[in-house]
Every structure is written in C-alpha cells, then in structure tokens.
MIDREN-866864 format. One line per field, with one value per residue: residue in three letters; x negated, y, z of N, C-alpha, C in turn. Coordinates in steps of 0.05 Angstrom, whole numbers. Layout:
MIDREN-866864
type	(ALA ...)
nu	(X ...)
nv	(Y ...)
nw	(Z ...)
cau	(X ...)
cav	(Y ...)
caw	(Z ...)
cu	(X ...)
cv	(Y ...)
cw	(Z ...)
//
This chain:
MIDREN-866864
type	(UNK UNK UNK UNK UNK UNK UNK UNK UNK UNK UNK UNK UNK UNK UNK UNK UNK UNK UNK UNK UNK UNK UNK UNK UNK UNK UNK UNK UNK UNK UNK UNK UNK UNK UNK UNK UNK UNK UNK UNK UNK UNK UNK UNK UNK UNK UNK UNK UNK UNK UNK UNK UNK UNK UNK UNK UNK UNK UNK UNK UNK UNK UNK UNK UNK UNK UNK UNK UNK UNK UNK UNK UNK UNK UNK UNK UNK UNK UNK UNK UNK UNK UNK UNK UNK UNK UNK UNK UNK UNK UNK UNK UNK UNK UNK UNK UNK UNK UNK UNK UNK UNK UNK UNK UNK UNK UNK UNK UNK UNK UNK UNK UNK UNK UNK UNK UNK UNK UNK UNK UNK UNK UNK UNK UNK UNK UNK UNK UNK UNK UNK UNK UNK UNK UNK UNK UNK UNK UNK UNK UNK UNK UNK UNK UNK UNK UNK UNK UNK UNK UNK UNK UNK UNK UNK UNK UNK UNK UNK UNK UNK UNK UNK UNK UNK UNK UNK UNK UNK UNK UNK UNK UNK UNK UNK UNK UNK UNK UNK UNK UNK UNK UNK UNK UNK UNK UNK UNK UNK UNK UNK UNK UNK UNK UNK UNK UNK UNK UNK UNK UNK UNK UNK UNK UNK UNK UNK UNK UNK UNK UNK UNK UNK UNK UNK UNK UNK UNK UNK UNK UNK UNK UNK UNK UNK UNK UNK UNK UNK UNK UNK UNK UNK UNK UNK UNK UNK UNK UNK UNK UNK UNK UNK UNK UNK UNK UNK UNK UNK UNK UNK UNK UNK UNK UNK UNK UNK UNK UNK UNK UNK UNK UNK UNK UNK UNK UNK UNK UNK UNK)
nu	(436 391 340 271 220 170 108 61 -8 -63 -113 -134 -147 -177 -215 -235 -243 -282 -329 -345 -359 -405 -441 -439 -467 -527 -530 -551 -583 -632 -655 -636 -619 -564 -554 -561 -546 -485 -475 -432 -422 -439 -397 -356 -365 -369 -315 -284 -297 -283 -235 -208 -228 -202 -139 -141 -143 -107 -30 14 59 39 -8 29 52 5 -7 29 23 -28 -3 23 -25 -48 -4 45 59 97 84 95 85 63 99 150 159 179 220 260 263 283 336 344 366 405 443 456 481 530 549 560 598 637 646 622 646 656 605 614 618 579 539 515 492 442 373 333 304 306 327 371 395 390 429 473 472 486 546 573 581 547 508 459 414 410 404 362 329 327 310 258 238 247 201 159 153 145 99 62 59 39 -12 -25 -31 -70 -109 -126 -151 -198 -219 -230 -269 -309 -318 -341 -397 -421 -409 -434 -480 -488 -476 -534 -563 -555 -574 -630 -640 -633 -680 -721 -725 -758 -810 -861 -849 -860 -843 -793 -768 -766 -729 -695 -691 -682 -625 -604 -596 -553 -511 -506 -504 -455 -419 -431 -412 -367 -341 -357 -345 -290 -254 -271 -250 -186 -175 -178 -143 -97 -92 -89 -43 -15 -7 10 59 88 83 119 166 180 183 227 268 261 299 338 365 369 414 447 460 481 458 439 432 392 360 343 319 268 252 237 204 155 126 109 69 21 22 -8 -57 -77 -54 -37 -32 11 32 -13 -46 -56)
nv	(-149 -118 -78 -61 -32 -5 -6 7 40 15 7 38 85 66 61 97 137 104 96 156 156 130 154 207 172 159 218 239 201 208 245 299 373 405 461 455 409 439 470 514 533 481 449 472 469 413 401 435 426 370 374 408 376 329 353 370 322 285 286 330 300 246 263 289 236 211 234 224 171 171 191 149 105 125 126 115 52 20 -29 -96 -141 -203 -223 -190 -197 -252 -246 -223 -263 -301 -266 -269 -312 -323 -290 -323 -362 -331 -319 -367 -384 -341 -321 -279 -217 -214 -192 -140 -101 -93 -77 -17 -19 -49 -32 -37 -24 -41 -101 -90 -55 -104 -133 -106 -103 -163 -165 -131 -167 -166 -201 -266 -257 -194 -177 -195 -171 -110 -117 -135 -92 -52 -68 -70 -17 10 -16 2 50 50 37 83 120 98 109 156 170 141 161 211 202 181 233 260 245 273 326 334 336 380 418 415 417 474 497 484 515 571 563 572 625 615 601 629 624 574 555 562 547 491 494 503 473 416 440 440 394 374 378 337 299 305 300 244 210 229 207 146 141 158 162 122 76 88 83 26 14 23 -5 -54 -57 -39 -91 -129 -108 -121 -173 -178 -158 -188 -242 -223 -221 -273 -297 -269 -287 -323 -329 -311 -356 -389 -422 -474 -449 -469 -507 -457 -420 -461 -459 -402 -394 -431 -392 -358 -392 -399 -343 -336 -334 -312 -252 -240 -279 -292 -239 -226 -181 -150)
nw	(239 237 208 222 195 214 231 284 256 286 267 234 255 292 256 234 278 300 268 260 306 314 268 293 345 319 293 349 367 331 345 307 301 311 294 246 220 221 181 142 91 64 82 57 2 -3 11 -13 -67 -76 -66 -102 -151 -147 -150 -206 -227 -220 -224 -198 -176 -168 -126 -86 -61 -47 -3 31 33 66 106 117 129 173 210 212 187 120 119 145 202 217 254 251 189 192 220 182 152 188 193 132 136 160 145 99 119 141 91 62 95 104 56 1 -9 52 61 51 84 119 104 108 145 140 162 118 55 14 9 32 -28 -58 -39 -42 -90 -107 -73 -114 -146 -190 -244 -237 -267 -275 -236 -210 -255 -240 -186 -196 -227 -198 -157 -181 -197 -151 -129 -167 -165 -109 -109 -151 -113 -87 -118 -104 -74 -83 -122 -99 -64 -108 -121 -82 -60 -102 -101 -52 -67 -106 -70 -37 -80 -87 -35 -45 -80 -54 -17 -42 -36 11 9 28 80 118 164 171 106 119 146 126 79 104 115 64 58 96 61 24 60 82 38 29 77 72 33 44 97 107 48 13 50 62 8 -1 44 32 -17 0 33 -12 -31 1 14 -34 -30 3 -10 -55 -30 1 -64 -73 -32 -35 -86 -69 -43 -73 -103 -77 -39 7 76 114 73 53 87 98 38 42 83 70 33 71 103 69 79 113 111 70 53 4 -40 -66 -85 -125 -153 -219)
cau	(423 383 301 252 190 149 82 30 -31 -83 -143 -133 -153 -201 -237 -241 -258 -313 -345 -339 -381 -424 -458 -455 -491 -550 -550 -571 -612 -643 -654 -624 -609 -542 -557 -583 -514 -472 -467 -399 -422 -446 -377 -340 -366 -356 -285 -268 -306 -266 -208 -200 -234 -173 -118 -150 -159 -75 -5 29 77 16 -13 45 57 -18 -11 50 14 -44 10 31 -41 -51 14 72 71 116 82 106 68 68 133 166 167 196 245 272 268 309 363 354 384 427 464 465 499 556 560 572 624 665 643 603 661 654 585 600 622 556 511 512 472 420 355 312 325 306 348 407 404 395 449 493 480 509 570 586 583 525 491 441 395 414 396 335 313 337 300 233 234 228 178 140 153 133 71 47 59 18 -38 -32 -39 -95 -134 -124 -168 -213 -236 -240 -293 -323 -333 -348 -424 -431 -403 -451 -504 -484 -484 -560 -585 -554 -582 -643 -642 -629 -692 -735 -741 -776 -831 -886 -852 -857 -822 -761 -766 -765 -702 -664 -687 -663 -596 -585 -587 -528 -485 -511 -488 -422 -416 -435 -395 -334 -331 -358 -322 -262 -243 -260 -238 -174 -165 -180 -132 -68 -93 -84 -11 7 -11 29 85 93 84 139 185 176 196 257 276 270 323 367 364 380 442 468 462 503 440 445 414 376 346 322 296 256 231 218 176 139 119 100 44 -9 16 -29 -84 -81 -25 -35 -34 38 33 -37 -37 -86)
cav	(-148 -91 -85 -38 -33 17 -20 30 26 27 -2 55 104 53 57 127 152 88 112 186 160 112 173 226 169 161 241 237 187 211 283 321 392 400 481 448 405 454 490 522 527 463 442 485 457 385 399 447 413 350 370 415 351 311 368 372 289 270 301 339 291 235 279 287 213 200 252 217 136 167 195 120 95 132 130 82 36 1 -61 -109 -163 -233 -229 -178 -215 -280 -231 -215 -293 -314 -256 -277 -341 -314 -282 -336 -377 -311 -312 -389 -387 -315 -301 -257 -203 -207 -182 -114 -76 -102 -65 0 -37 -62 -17 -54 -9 -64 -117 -70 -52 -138 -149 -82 -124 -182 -170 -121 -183 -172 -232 -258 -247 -163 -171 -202 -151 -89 -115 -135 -69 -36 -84 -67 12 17 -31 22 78 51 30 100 135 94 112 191 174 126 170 231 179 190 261 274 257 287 360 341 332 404 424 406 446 503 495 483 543 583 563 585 654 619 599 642 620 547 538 569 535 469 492 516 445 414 445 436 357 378 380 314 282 312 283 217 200 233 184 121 141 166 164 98 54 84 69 3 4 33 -28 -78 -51 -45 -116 -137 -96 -139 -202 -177 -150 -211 -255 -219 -224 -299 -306 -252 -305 -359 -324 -303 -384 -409 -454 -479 -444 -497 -502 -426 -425 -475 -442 -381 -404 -443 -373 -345 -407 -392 -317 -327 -338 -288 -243 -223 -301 -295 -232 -223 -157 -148)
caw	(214 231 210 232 177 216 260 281 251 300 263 208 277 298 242 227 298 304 241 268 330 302 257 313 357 300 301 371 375 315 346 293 312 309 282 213 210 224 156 132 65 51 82 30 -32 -6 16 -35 -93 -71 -69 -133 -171 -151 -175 -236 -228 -225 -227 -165 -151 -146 -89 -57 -61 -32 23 47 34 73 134 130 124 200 222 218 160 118 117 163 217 212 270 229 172 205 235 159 146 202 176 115 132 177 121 75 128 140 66 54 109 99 19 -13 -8 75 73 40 109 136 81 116 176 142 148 94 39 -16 20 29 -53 -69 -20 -56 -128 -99 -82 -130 -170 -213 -249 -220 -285 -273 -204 -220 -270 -224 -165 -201 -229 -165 -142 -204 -199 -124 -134 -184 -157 -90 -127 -166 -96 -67 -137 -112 -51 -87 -149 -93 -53 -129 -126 -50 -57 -120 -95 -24 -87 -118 -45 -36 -99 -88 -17 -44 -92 -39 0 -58 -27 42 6 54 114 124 189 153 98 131 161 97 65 121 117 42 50 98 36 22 77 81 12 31 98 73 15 58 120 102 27 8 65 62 -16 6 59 17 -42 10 35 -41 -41 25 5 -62 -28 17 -28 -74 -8 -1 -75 -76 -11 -39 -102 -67 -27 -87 -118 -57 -32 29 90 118 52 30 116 90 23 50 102 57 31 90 108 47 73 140 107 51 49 -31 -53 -75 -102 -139 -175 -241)
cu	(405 342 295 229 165 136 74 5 -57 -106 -147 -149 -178 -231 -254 -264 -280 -333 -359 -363 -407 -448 -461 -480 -519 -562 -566 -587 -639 -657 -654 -616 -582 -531 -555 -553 -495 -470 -438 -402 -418 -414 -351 -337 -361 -329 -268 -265 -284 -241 -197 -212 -201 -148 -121 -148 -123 -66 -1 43 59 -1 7 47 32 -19 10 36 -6 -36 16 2 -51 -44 32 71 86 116 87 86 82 103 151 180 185 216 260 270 287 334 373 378 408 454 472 488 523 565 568 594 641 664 621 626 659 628 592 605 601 533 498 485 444 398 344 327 326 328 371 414 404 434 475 502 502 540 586 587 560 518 474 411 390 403 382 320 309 313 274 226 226 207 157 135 131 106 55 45 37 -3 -45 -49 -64 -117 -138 -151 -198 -234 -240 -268 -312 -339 -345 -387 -437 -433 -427 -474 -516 -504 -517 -568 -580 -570 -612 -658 -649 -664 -728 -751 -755 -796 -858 -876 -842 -846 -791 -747 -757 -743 -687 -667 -676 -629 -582 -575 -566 -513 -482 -497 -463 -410 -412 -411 -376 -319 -330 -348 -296 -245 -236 -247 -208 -159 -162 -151 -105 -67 -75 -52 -2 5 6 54 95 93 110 166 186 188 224 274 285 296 340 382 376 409 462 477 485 483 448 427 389 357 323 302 272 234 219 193 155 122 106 68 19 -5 -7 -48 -87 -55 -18 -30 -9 42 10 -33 -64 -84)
cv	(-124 -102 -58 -47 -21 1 -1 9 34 21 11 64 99 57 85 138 125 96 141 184 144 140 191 210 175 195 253 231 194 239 304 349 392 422 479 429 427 470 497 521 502 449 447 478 433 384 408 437 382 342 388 388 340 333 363 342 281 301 308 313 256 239 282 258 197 218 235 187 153 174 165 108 93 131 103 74 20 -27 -77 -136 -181 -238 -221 -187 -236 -267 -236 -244 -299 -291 -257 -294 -347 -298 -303 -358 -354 -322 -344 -396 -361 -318 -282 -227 -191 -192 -149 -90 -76 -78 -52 -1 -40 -33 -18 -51 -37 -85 -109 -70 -82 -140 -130 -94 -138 -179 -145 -145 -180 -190 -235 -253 -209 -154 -173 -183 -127 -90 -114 -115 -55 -45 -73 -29 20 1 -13 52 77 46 55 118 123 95 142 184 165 144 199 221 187 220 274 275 272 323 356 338 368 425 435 423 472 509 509 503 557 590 565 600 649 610 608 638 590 538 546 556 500 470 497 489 431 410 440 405 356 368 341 299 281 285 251 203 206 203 159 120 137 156 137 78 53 85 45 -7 9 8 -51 -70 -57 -81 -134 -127 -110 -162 -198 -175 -174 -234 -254 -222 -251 -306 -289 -269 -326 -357 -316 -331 -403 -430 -446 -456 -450 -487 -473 -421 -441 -465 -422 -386 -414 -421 -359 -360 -395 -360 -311 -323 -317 -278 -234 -254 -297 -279 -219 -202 -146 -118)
cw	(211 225 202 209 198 242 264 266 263 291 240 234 287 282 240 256 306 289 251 293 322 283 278 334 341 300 324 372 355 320 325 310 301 297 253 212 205 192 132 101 47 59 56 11 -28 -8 -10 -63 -102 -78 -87 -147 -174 -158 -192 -243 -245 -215 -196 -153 -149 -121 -82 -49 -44 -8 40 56 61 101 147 145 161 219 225 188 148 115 142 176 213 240 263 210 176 214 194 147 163 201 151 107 143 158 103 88 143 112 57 75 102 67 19 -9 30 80 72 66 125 127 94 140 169 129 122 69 3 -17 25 -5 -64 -66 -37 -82 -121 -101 -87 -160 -204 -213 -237 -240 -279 -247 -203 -230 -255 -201 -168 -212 -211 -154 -162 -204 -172 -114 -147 -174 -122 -98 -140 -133 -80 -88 -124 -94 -58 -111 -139 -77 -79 -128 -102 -50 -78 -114 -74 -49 -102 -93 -37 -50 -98 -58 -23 -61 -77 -11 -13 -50 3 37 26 83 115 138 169 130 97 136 140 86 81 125 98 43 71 91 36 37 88 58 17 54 95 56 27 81 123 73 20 16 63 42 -10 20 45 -13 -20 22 8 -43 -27 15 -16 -63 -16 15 -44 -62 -6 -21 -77 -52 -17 -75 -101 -45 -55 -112 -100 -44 4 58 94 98 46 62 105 65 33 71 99 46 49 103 101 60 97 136 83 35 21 -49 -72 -106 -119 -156 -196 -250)
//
C-alpha cells in the first residue's frame, strides 16, 4: 500500500533553459554586444524592484509557501502521471477488497504504510468510525484549503510577472537620465541608450520567461492536484459505504478517461 507522489519535472527545466537559449541565440544573431547587456544596475532594479514589490504584494508565510511550490515546480512534484494515478486506483481497490473481507478495524495497523498523506487521513476517519458525512466535510475541506493556498502561491509569481517589466521600465529612465550628460559625444551616447533599454529587457524576459510560465505551471498542478485529491475522496467514499470492489475499480476509472484528455474536467476551479 505504499505511494510515491514525487515525478521530476523535466519540462519545467526544459522550458526555462530553451527560453534562456532561444534569446541568447537572437542576441547573437542579432550582434548585440554583449558589454551593453551586461549592466549590474539595470539588473538591480529589475531584481530588486521585483522582488520588494512582491513583499510588500502578500504575507511571509505566502512566500514561503511559493518558494517551496516553485522548488516543486523545478524539482519533484506532487502531482502525479497518468501510471501513478492508476497505481492509487488499483490500491484503492485493493483496500476495499482487504476491508470487505477482514473489516474496517483490520486496516488500522496498515495506516502507518501508506505514503499518500490525504489517503492515510480518509483512511484514519474511517476506521475511527467517523460518519461518512464528517469524513466528507473534513476531507473537502482540505481539498478546498490546499486548492487555495496553490492558487494563492502561483498568484505570488504571476502579479511579480506584473511588476518585472515595469521596474525594467523604471530601469530604462533612469538609464536614460543618466545619458543626459553624453549629449556632445554621440558615440557614447548611443551606448548609454543602448544600455538603459537593458533594464527593459530584463524586465520583459524575466516576466515572459520565467515568472509567468511558471504561474501558469503551479495553476495547472493546483488544478491536477484537486482532480486528484477529489478521485481519492470519492473511493475513500465508497470504502467506507461497503461497495463492492469490482464496482468503485470501475467508477474510478471512469474518472480517470475524461482525465486523459483534460486533467481539470473533474475538478474546474472558478
């Protein structure tokens, strides 16, 4: 009864470092100097501007909460592949046929076993004999807490995507302030304007590179994660009704079909 959550996510990495080369090719081919990128300043105010906005934006323990989604986002996540899934269906059912042959009382030395911290606390209701109205409420609660709270953390990324070209915008005029005093020397000039649109482009590729894709990508987990969790509620539903095996194999799987084709159908979140 054991389950593993954690896939890599290699098309988070993919994307980032494609993106990452996709603009250095263009600065080549484009013969940009690479002197006139280079600017620490204009880095500063994007980065810095950026990332005081969002302090000031949400609460601490929302950044901590999006620093961790965006370790998942790169790293190992909790959303689970289409084999995965079917793994936690065929133990679904695998439990319901322990529990219609021993009891509900034989599972509880099992608990300890089971990774799948949502499906461990269903399975904990159970047979401590809670209703299955209490179990119900308990469980869609969490589904409803941890739906919000991913959705809160893929706003941190999404409303810093907001402010990234505006600071590479700041960036620019102070640049372009700055390039005031080269008025009588035109080559120089050229090069300080040049450098302020820098900022600019910091601005721009952090938000369309980086920021927004992987708001995007932490929406669509919260969305997976709530179809997934929502899956498991209905078969921890139907173990605690006495239905047949056979049978809930059957529902759940029926859930999983519409999930090939669009893994949010189930659970649609407004």
């Amino acid at each position: 009864m054991a389950f593993n959550s954690a896939s890599s996510n290699r098309a988070t990495w993919m994307g980032l470092i494609g993106g990452g080369l996709i603009l250095a090719g263009a600065v080549i081919i484009g013969h940009v100097p690479l002197h006139i990128l280079m600017q620490p300043e204009a880095a500063l105010i994007v980065l810095g501007g950026t990332t005081t906005a969002a302090l000031i934006s949400f609460s601490p323990d929302t950044l901590k909460g999006a620093w961790r989604a965006f370790h998942n986002a790169v790293g190992h996540s909790q959303v689970l592949q289409g084999e995965q899934l079917q793994a936690h269906i065929d133990d679904i059912t695998n439990i319901a046929s322990f529990v219609r042959k021993e009891g509900m009382l034989a599972l509880a030395p099992y608990l300890d076993q089971i990774e799948q911290p949502f499906l461990r606390k269903g399975l904990f209701l159970i047979t401590n004999n809670h209703s299955e109205a209490s179990v119900r409420d308990a469980l869609e609660a969490d589904i409803d807490l941890s739906t919000r709270q991913a959705l809160d953390e893929s706003r941190v990324f999404e409303t810093a995507g907001g402010f990234a070209p505006t600071m590479g915008l700041i960036g620019a005029l102070i640049g372009l302030m700055g390039s005031v005093q080269s008025f009588d020397n035109p080559a120089l000039l050229g090069q300080n304007v040049a450098g302020a649109f820098a900022a600019t482009l910091y601005g721009v590729a952090l938000a369309n590179l980086v920021l927004l894709p992987l708001a995007n990508k932490l929406r669509e987990q919260a969305r997976a994660l709530h179809f997934q969790k929502t899956l498991l509620l209905h078969g921890l539903l139907s173990i605690a009704n006495g239905e047949h095996p056979m049978l809930l194999g059957e529902k759940l799987n029926a859930y999983m079909r519409p999930s090939q084709k669009s893994a949010g159908q189930l659970a649609e979140i407004s």
